[in-house]
N, C-alpha and C positions, 0 to 999 in steps of 0.2 A: 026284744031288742036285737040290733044287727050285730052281728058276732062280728069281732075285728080279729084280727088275726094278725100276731107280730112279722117283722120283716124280715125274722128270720124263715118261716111258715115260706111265705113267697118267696126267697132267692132259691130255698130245696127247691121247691114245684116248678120254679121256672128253670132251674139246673137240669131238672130232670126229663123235664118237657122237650126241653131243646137237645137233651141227648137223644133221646128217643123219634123226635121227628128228624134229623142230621142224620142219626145214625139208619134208620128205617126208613130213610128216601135213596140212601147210599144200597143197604141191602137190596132195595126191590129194585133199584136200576139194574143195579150187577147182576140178580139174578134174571132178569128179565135179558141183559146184555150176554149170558152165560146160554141162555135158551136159545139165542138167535144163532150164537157161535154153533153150537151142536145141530141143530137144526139143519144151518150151512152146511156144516162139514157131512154131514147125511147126505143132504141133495146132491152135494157134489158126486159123492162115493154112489150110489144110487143113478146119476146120471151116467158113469162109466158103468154101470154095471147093465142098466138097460138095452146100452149102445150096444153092448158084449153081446146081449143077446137076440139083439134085432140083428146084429152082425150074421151070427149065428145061424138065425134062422133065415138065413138071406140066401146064406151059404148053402144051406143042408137043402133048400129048397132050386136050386138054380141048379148042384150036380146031381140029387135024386128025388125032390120032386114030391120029399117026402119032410117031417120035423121029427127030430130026437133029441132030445134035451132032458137033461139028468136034471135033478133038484141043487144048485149051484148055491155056496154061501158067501155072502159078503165078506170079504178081507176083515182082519182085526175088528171085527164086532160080533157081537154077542146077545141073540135077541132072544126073548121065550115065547114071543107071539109067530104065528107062522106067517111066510110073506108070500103073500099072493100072486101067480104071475101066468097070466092069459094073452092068448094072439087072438085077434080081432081079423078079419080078411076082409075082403074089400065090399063082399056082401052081406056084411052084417054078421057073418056068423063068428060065435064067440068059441077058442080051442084052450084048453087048460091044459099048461104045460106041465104044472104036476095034476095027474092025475090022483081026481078024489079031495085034492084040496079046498075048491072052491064052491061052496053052495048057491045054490038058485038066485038067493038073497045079495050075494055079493056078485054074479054076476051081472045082474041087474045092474047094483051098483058101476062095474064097472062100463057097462053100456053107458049109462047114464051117463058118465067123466067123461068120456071118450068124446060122445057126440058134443057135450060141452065144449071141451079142450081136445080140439081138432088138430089132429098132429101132421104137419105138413112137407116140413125138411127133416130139419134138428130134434134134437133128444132134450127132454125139460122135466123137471118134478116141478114141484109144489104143497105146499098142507092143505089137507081135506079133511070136515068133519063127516064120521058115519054117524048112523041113527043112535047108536049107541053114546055119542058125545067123545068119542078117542079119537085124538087128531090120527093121523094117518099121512105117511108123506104116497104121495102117487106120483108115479112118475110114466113117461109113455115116451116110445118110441118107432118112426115109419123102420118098414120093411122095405128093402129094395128087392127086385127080381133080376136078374146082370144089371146091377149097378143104376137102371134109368128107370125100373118102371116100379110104382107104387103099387105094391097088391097087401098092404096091412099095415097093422101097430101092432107093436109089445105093450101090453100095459103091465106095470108092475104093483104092487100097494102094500104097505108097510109099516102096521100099526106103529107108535112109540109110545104108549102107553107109560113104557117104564122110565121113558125119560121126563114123560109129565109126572110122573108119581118123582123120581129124583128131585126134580126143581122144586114141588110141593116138599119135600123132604129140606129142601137144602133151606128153601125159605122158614119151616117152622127153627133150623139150628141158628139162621140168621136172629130171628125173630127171641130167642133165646140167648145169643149171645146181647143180640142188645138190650132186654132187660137186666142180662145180667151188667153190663157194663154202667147202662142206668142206677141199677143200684149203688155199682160202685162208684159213679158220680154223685149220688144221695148221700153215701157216707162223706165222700171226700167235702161235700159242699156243705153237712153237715157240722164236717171240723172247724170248715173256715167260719160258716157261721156264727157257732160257737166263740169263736175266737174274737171275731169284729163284735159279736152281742157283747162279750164280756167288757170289751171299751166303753160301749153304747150305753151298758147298764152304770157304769161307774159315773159315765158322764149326766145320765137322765137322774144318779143320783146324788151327785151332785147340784146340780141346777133344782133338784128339788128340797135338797137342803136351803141351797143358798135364798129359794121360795120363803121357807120358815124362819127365815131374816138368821141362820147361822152363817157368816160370811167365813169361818175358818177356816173350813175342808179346802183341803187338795188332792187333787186324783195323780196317779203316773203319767208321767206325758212318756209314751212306751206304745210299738206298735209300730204301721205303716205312716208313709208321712203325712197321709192326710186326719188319722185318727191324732198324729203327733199333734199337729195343729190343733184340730180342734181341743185338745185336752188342755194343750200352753193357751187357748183365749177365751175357755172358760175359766182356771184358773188366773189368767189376768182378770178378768171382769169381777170376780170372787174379793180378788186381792182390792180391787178399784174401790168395789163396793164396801170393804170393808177398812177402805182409805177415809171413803166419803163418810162411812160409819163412824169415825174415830175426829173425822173432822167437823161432823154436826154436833156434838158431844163438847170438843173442844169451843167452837161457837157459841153454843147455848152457855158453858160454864162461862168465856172470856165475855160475854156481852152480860152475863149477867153482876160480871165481877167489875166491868166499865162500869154499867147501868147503878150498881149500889151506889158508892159514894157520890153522885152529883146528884141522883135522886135523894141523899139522904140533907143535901145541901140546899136540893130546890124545899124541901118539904121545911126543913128547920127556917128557912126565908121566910115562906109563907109562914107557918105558925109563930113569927119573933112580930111579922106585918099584923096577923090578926091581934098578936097582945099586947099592940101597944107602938109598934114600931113604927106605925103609918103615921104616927102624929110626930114623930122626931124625922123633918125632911132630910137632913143628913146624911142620920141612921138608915130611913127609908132607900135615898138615892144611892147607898153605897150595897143596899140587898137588893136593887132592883138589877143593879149594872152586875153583881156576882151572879143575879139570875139568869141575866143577859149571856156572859158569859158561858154559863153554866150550857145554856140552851142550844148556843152556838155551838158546845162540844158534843153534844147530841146531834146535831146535825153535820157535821164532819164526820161523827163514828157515823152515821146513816150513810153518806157519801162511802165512805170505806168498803163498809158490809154491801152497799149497789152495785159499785166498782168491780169489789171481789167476784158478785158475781153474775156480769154482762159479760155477754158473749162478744169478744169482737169483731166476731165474722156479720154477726145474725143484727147487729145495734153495733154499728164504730162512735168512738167517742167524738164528739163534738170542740173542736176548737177556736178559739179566736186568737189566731195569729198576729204579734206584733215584732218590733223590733227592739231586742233587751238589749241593752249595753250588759256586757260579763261582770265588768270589776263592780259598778256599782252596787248589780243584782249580788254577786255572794258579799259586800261587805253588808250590805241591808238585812241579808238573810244569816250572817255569822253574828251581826248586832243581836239578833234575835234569840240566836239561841247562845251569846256570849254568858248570859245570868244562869242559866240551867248546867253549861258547863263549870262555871265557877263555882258554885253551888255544892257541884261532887268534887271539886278538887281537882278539875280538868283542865286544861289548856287548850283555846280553840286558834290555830293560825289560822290567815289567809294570804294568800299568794298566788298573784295572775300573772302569768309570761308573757312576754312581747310579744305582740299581731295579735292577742286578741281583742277581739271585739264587738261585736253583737252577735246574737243569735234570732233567728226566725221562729220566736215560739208564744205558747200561751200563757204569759203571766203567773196566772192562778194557780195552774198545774205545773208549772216549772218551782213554783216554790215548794209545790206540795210534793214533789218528787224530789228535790233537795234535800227539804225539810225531813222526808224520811231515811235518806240515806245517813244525814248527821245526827237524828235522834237514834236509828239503828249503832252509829258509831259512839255515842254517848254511853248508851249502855252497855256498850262490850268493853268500854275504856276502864282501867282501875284507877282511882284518885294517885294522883300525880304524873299521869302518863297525858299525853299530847293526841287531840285530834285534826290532822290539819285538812283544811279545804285549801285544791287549787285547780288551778285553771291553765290548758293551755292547747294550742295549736297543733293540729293533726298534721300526718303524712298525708293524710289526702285531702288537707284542708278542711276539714270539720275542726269544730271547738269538741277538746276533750273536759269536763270537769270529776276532777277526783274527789274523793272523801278516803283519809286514809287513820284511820282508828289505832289505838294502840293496847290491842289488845291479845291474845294469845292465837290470832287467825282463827282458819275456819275448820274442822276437824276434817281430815276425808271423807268420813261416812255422811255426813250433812252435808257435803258442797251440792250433789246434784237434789237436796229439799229446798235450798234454801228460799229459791224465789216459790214457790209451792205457798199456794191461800193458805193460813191458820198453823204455818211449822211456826214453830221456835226451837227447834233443837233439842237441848234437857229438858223432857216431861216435866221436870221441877220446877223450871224455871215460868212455864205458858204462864199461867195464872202473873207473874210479878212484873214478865217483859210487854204487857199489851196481848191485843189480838191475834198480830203475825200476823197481818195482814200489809203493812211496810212495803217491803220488795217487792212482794205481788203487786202491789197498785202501781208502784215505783216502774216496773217493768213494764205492765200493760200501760200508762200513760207516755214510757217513754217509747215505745213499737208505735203510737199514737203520731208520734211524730218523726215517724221514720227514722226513730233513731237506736242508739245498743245500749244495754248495761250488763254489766259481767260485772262479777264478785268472786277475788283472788285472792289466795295470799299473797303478802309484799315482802321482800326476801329480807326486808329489814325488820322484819317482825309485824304481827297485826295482819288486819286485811285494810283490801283496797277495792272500792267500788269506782269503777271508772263508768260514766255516762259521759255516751258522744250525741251531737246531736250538731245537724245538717247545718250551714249557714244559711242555704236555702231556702224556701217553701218545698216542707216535705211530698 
């Protein structure tokens, strides 16, 4: 099997990589850029020095006709190889100015350079390889006779052996300073990676907790700002998942806590029809229409629990838009729910303000968004407290309709769950207030129609749910 290799493995190698090709392309230029410098500075020192000596012998030969020339040493330098240095005359013949210096072998040589590199004015060196592979700088210069006439060269030759061996020297300390600094880049890249794995492992172990369906864990969101991030959105997604976790829970207990009693109501129907009840029409017509009922309620909680969860980006809700008259629609819809507040010992007003007067909306879903904002206020209201519904006219012309309950408002820590699928605020309470499902539909049917609802407290006590909604076609 292919061996993988963590990412901290490749940030070293390529840290280390790239110090060492950067820093050993920098080495071998400069050293190669350091070789050319010394080289130069030779030829130059070498071209005066040959000139010195063609001069010389131009000289010695013009007032006696004769050469004497001592063994002369290059200014400020320091060689251990000896420098070779022969007159050439016009007939070929080769004269050694130090005598004893130069063998067979290397005059050859220098015949050879000479008839190559034909010296004709000016004085010039250059690098030449011998047999031996030592560069060598040669340098040559014409002999005058009074000044006009060419009767020779100097040639000179000038191993530098030692300065090949220096550069080869200088390169292996290069070469050495950059593995060492490589290292020190391995260590330093070592810490950081260390440091970025340490986020990486908390986070990879997290995400594989939160795999094993544990939604609790939290990591430190701690570190550079992108590890910050990443740590705050998988602990959001943690949290999310462990929101949806507590809300499918909530779900399955509140549908099953719906689902009991009207199932126990449909079943006792049927079983009163089979013993007997089908033959008393009455009896029968009045379990039929409770079934009826019964079934209808089943299918509103279905509509609910679909509601809850459509997307309205991905599926928008479908409307059929009419033209409601205000007053009539909340006396129809306060008729409705007048029995259930008197019931608890409620008081339900209604009250519409002047200029209103229709809205552009869907019927169905406007009652059904009423309907939950007053049954949400019913239930927060204590027996002998007041819920009032009103109505009235916007600043910018929209109809506003309120619901204002009278009940203890809304706690701080709940205002921003409230509209949230399946809250209901006190844990104690889910099971006895419904699904909590209300506001949520409430809200997405009223965004349906282009329009707002917000839920406040009312400075007079209690909350206040205000829905606007457009006079126009949304």
């Amino acid at each position: 099997m292919k061996k993988i290799f963590s990412i901290r493995v490749y940030l070293i190698l390529s840290h280390a990589l790239l110090l060492i090709i950067s820093l050993g392309s920098i080495g071998f230029i400069w050293s190669r850029n350091e070789y050319h410098v010394i080289t130069q500075e030779l030829q130059k020192l070498m071209r005066e020095r040959i000139t010195l000596i063609a001069n010389i012998i131009g000289h010695e030969l013009t007032e006696h006709n004769e050469v004497k020339l001592e063994q002369m040493e290059f200014p400020q330098l320091y060689l251990e190889e000896n420098m070779l240095t022969v007159y050439i005359d016009n007939l070929g013949e080769i004269h050694d100015l130090i005598p004893g210096s130069v063998s067979p072998r290397e005059a050859d040589l220098f015949m050879e350079l000479n008839s190559q590199y034909a010296v004709t004015d000016g004085s010039y060196t250059m690098l030449v390889s011998s047999e031996t592979e030592v560069t060598n700088i040669y340098a040559a210069s014409p002999v005058f006779y009074k000044e006009d006439q060419r009767i020779g060269v100097v040639c000179l030759l000038m191993p530098i052996g030692q300065i090949d061996r220096y550069i080869v020297r200088l390169r292996w300390l290069l070469m050495g300073a950059i593995l060492m600094v490589a290292l020190l880049g391995v260590g330093v890249s070592t810490l950081l990676t260390n440091y970025f794995s340490l986020h990486f492992s908390r986070a990879r172990a997290l995400a594989a907790t939160v795999a094993n369906g544990n939604y609790g864990v939290r990591i430190p969101e701690s570190g550079p700002a992108e590890l910050r991030d990443l740590s705050h959105y998988l602990n959001q997604m943690a949290e999310k998942l462990q929101d949806q976790l507590k809300m499918r829970q909530v779900l399955l207990a509140n549908v099953a806590h719906e689902l009991a009693r009207p199932l126990a109501g449909l079943q006792l129907g049927i079983e009163s029809l089979r013993n007997g009840a089908i033959n008393d029409p009455e009896l029968a017509d009045d379990l039929l229409v409770g079934m009826r009922q019964t079934i209808r309620q089943f299918e509103s909680l279905l509509d609910d629990i679909t509601l809850s969860a459509q997307s309205e980006t991905q599926r928008p809700i479908k409307l059929k838009l009419t033209a409601i008259a205000v007053k009539p629609f909340l006396q129809g819809i306060g008729t409705r729910y007048w029995t259930v507040a008197e019931s608890r010992g409620i008081k339900l007003e209604i009250q519409v303000g002047d200029g209103v007067s229709t809205v552009r909306a869907d019927e169905k879903r406007i009652n059904q968004i009423v309907g939950n904002l007053i049954d949400n206020a019913i239930k927060f209201t204590p027996r002998g407290k007041t819920v009032r519904l009103s109505a009235e006219k916007g600043d910018d012309g929209n109809i506003r309709i309120l619901v204002h309950d009278g009940g203890k408002g809304i706690p701080p820590e709940e205002a921003r769950h409230v509209f949230e699928p399946f809250y209901q605020g006190d844990v104690g309470r889910r099971i006895k207030q419904g699904m909590g499902l209300g506001l949520a539909i409430a809200r997405q049917l009223t965004n349906a129609h282009g329009g707002s609802l917000i839920l406040r407290n009312h400075p007079d006590g209690g909350a206040v749910a205000i829905l606007t909604l457009p006079t126009g076609i949304p």
